[in-house]
C-alpha positions in Angstrom: -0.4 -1.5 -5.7 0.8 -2.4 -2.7 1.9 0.3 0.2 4.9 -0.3 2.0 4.9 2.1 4.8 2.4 3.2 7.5 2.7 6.8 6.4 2.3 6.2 2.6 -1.4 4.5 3.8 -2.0 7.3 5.9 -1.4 9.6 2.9 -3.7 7.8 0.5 -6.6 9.7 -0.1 -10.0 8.6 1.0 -12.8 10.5 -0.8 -16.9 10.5 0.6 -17.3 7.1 -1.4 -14.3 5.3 0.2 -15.7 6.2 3.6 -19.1 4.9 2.6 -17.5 2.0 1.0 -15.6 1.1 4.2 -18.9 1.9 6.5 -21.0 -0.5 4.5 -19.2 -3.5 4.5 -18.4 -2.7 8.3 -21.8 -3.2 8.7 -22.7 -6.1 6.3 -19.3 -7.5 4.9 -21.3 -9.6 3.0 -23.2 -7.3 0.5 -22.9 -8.1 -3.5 -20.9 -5.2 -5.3 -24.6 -4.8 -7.0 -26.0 -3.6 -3.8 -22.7 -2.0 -2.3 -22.9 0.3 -5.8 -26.2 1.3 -5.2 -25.9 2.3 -1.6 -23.0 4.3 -2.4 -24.1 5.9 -5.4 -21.7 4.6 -8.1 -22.0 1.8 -10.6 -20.5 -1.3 -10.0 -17.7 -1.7 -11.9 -15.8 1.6 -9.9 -17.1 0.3 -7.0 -15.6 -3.0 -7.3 -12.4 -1.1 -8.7 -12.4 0.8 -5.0 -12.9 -2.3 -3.0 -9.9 -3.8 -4.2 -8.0 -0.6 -4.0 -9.1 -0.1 -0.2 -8.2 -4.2 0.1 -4.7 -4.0 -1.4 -3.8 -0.8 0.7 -4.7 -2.1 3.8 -8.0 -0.2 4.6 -10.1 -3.1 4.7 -8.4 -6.3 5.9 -10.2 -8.8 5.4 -14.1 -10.7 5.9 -15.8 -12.8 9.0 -18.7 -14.1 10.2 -19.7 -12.2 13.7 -20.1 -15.4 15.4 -22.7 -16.3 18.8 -19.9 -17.8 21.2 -22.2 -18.8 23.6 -24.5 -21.0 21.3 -21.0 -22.8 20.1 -20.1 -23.0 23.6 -18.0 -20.6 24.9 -19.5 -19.7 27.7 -17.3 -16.9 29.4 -15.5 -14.2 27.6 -12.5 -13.2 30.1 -9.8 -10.3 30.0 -6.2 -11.0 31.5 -3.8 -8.0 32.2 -0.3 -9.4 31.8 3.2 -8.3 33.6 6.1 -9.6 32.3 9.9 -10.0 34.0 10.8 -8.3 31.4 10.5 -5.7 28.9 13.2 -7.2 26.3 12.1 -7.1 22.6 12.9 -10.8 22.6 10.3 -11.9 26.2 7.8 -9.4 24.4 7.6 -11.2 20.9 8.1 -14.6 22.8 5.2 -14.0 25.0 3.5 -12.9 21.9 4.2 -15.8 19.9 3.1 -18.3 22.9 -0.2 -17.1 23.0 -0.7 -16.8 19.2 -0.8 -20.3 19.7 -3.5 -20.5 21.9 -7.6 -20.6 20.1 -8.9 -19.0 23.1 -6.5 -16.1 22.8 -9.2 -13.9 20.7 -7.2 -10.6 21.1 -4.2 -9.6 22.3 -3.1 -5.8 23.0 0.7 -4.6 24.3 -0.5 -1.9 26.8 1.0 1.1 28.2 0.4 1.4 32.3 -0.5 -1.1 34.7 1.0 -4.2 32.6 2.4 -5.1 29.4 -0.3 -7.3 27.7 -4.1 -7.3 27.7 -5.7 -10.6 26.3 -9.3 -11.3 25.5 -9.8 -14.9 26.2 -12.8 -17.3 25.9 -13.4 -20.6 28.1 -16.0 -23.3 27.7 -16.4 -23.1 31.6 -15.3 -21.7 35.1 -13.0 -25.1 35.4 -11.6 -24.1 31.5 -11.0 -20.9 32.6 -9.0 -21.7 35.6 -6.9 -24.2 33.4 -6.0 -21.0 31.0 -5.5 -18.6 33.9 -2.7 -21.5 35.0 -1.2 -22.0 31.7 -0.5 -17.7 31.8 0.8 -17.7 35.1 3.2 -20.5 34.6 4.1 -19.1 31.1 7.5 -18.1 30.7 8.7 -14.6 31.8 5.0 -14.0 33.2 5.3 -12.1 36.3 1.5 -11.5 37.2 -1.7 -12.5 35.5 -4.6 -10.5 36.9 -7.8 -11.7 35.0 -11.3 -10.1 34.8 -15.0 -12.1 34.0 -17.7 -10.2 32.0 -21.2 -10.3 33.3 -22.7 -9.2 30.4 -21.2 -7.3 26.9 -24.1 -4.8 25.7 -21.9 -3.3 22.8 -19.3 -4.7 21.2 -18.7 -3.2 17.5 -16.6 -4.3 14.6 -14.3 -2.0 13.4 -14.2 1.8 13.8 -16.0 4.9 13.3 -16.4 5.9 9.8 -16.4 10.1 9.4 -13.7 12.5 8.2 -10.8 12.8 9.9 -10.1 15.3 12.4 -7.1 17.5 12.8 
């Protein structure tokens, strides 16, 4: 069963064991079904049944490892605030589309206020990091390309917040 609109997944219900479903393999997406049953208080064969309901609508996405960049040598984690010419459908999705392109594009966000795109980036080194602060600048349609370094990241979470919904 497959949901075709944003507001038919928003109208799915989500029940206590959903929600602990979902928080749990936040957490650890690698626990058996065995041991996701038993932390959420069902047997497995529902549990399984629920995964694959909270897959196919679009609740749970998908599975990775939470890699160490640094020990596979990515040593700086950067953030680029993107102004475009133009605010066109077409330089938006073509800007998009360039950088989707790019493996050291790890996230990109269109923004309201103070530019149009937000990137998370990762470079091997300060000279790497130069090189892809050159290829945005020179992109097509970039206006301005104002980037910022991390020191240090002391919390960086996967996913969101797991409680009832307020409202």
């Amino acid at each position: 069963m497959l949901i075709d609109t944003e507001a038919e997944a928003e109208a799915l219900p989500l029940d206590e064991i959903d929600r602990k479903i979902i928080a749990e393999l936040q957490a650890d997406g690698r626990l058996t079904n065995v041991e996701l049953a038993r932390r959420v208080g069902i047997s497995p064969p529902p549990c399984l049944r629920r995964v694959r309901r909270l897959e196919e609508t679009g609740y749970i996405n998908g599975y990775h490892a939470d890699t160490d960049g640094q020990k596979l040598g990515w040593q700086i984690i950067f953030f680029a605030i993107v102004g475009l010419e133009s605010q066109k459908l077409s330089v938006l999705e073509a800007f998009e589309d360039l950088v989707a392109t790019w493996p050291e594009v790890r996230e990109c966000h269109m923004i309201r206020g103070g530019g149009d795109f937000l990137l998370k980036l990762v470079a091997r080194d300060a000279g790497h990091e130069n090189r892809l602060t050159q290829r945005l600048t020179n992109a097509p349609n970039v206006a301005r390309v104002q980037t910022l370094q991390t020191i240090r990241t002391s919390r960086c979470l996967a996913g969101v917040p797991i409680d009832r919904p307020h409202g």
